[in-house]
C-alpha positions in Angstrom: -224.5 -131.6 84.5 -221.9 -133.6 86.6 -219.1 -131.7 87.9 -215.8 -133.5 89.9 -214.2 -131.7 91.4 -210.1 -132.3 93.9 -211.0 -130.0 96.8 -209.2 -129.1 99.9 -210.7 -129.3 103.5 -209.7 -125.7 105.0 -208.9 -125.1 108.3 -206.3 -122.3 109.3 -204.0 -122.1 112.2 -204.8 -118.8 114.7 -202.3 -116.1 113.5 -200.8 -117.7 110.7 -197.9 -115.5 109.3 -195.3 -117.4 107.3 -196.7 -116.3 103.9 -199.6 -114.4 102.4 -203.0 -116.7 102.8 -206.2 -116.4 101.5 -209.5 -116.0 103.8 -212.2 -118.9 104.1 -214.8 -120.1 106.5 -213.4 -123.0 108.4 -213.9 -126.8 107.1 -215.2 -125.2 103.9 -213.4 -127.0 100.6 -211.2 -125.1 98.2 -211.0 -127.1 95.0 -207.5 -127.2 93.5 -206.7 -126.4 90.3 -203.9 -123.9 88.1 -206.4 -121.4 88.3 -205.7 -120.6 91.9 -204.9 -117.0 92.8 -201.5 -116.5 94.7 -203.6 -116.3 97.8 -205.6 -119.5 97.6 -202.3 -121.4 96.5 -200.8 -120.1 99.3 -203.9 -121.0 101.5 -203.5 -124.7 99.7 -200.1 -125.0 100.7 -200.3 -124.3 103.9 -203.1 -126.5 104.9 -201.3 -129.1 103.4 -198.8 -128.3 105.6 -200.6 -128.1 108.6 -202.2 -131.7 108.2 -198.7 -133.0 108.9 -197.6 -130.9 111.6 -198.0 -133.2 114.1 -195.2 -134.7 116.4 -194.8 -138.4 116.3 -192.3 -141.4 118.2 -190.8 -142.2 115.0 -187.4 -141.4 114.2 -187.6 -138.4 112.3 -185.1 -135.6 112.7 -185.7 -133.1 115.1 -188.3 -130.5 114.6 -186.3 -126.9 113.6 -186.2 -124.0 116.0 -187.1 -121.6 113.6 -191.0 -121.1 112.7 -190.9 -121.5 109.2 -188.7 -124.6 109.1 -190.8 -125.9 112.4 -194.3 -125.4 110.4 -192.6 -127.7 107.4 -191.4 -129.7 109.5 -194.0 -132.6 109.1 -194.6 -132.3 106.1 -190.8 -132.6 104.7 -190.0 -135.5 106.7 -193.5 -137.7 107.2 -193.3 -141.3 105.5 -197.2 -141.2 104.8 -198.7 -137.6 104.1 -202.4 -136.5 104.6 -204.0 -133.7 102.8 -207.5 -133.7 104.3 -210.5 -133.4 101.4 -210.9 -135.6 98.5 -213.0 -135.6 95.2 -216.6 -133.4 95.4 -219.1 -134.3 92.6 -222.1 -132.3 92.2 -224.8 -132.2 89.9 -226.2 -129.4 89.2 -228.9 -129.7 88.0 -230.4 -130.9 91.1 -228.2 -129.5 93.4 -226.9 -133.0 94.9 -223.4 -132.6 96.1 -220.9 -135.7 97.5 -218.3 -134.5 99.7 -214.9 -136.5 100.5 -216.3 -137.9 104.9 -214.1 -137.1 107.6 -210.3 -138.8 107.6 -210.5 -138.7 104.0 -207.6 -137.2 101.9 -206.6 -136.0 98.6 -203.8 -139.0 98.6 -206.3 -141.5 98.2 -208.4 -139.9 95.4 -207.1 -142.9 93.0 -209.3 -145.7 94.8 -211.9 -143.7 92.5 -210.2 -146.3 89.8 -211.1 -148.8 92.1 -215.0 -148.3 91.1 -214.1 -148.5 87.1 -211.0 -151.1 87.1 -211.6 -152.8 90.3 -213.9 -154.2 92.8 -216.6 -152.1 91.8 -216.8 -149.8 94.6 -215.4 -147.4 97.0 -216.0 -145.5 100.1 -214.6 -141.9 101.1 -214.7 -141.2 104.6 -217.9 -140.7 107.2 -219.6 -138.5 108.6 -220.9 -138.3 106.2 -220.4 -141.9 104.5 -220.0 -140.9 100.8 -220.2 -144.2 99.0 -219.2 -145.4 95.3 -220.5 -148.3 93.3 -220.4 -149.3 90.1 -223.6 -151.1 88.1 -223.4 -152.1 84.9 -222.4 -149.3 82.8 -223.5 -146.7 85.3 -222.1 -145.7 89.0 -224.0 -145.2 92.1 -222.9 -142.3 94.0 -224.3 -142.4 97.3 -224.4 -139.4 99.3 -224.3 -140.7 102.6 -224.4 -144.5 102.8 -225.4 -144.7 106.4 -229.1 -142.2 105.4 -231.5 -144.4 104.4 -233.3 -143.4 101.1 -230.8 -140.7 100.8 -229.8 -138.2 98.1 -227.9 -140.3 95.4 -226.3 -139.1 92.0 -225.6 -141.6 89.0 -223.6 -141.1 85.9 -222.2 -143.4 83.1 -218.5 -145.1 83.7 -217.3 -143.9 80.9 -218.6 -140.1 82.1 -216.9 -140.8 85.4 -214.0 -142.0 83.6 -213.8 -138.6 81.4 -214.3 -136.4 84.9 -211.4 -138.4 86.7 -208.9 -137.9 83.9 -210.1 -134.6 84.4 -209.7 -133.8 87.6 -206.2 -135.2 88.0 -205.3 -132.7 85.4 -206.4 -130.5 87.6 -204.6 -131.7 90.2 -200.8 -131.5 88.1 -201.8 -128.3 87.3 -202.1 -127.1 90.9 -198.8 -128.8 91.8 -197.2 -127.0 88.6 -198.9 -124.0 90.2 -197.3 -125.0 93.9 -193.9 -125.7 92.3 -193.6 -121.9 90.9 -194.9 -120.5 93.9 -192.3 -122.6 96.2 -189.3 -121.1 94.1 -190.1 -117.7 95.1 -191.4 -117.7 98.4 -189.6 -120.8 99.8 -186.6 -120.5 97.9 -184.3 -123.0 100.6 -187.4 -125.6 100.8 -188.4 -125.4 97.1 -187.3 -129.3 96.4 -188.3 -130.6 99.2 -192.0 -128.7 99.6 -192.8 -129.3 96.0 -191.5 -133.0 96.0 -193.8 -133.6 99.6 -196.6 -132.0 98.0 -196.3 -134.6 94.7 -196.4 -136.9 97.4 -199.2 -135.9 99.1 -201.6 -135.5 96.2 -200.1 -138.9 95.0 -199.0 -137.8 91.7 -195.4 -138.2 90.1 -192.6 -135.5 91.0 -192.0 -133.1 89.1 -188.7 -131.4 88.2 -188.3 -128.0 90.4 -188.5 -124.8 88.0 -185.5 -122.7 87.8 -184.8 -120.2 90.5 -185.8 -116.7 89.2 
């Protein structure tokens, strides 16, 4: 069986505070979905968050005294937003797993289309080199393109089409999820967090739910 999964790259900030998080080992992947518990979403959020806390020389307002408003900070006002993961297909029947390479992020989960509607192919980061192709009727996933003779999975196009419609159900779900958690515990950012995070997971807006 071939499972696809959106998954998050987690990494947390040393004595993070601003709202309740979830525990994981570092630079393991949480996959996203609206089955999160407060916790995980929370955890989500966050390291969403922290992928665009960094300053930069463009001319972006200036960055808030106070922490929570500082730790948004990035995120609310960044042009281009990164959300560090990707897709993760694993079969399991063998065990083969392909996992989004470094520098690769959940906003750029669509070039999967690229492999059924487009040039054929597509690569997700390095390190390792996780690399898409398609053949025919059937796609190539390669687990690491720079191994030779390496672990590879393959699976129908129309079986990769079915687990991508999937999977960015999955993701709307999780921001439906985001958008009711950002009314009550970031009541004043609410619009703005659940619009970036749209953004970020390069899916439409959606409307903000009613305040409680």
């Amino acid at each position: 069986m071939i499972v696809l999964q959106p998954v998050l790259e987690i990494c947390a900030p040393d004595g993070f505070a601003l709202w309740p998080v979830a525990k994981f080992e570092p630079y393991d992947f949480l996959p996203l979905s609206g089955a999160l518990s407060p916790a995980e979403l929370g955890t989500a959020i966050m390291r969403i968050a922290d992928c665009n806390n960094i300053d930069t020389d463009d001319d972006r307002p200036p960055w808030p005294a106070d922490p929570l408003g500082s730790f948004l900070h990035g995120l609310l006002t960044m042009d281009d937003l990164f959300a560090a993961g990707g897709l993760r297909v694993t079969d399991t029947i063998t065990g083969t797993a392909l996992l989004p390479g470094c520098c690769n992020g959940l906003e750029e989960w669509r070039d999967w289309l690229e492999v059924l509607d487009g040039d054929g192919w597509a690569s997700f980061g390095h390190d390792p080199s996780p690399l898409a192709e398609r053949l025919g009727d059937t796609v190539r996933l390669t687990v690491d393109a720079e191994q030779d003779d390496g672990p590879v999975i393959e699976l129908p196009l129309s079986e990769l089409r079915r687990l991508l419609a999937t999977a960015e159900g999955d993701l709307t779900d999780f921001l439906q999820l985001a958008a009711d958690w950002a009314v009550q515990h970031l009541p004043d950012h609410a619009a703005a967090v659940t619009a970036a995070l749209a953004r970020a997971l390069n899916l439409p807006a959606l409307a903000l739910p009613p305040k409680p």
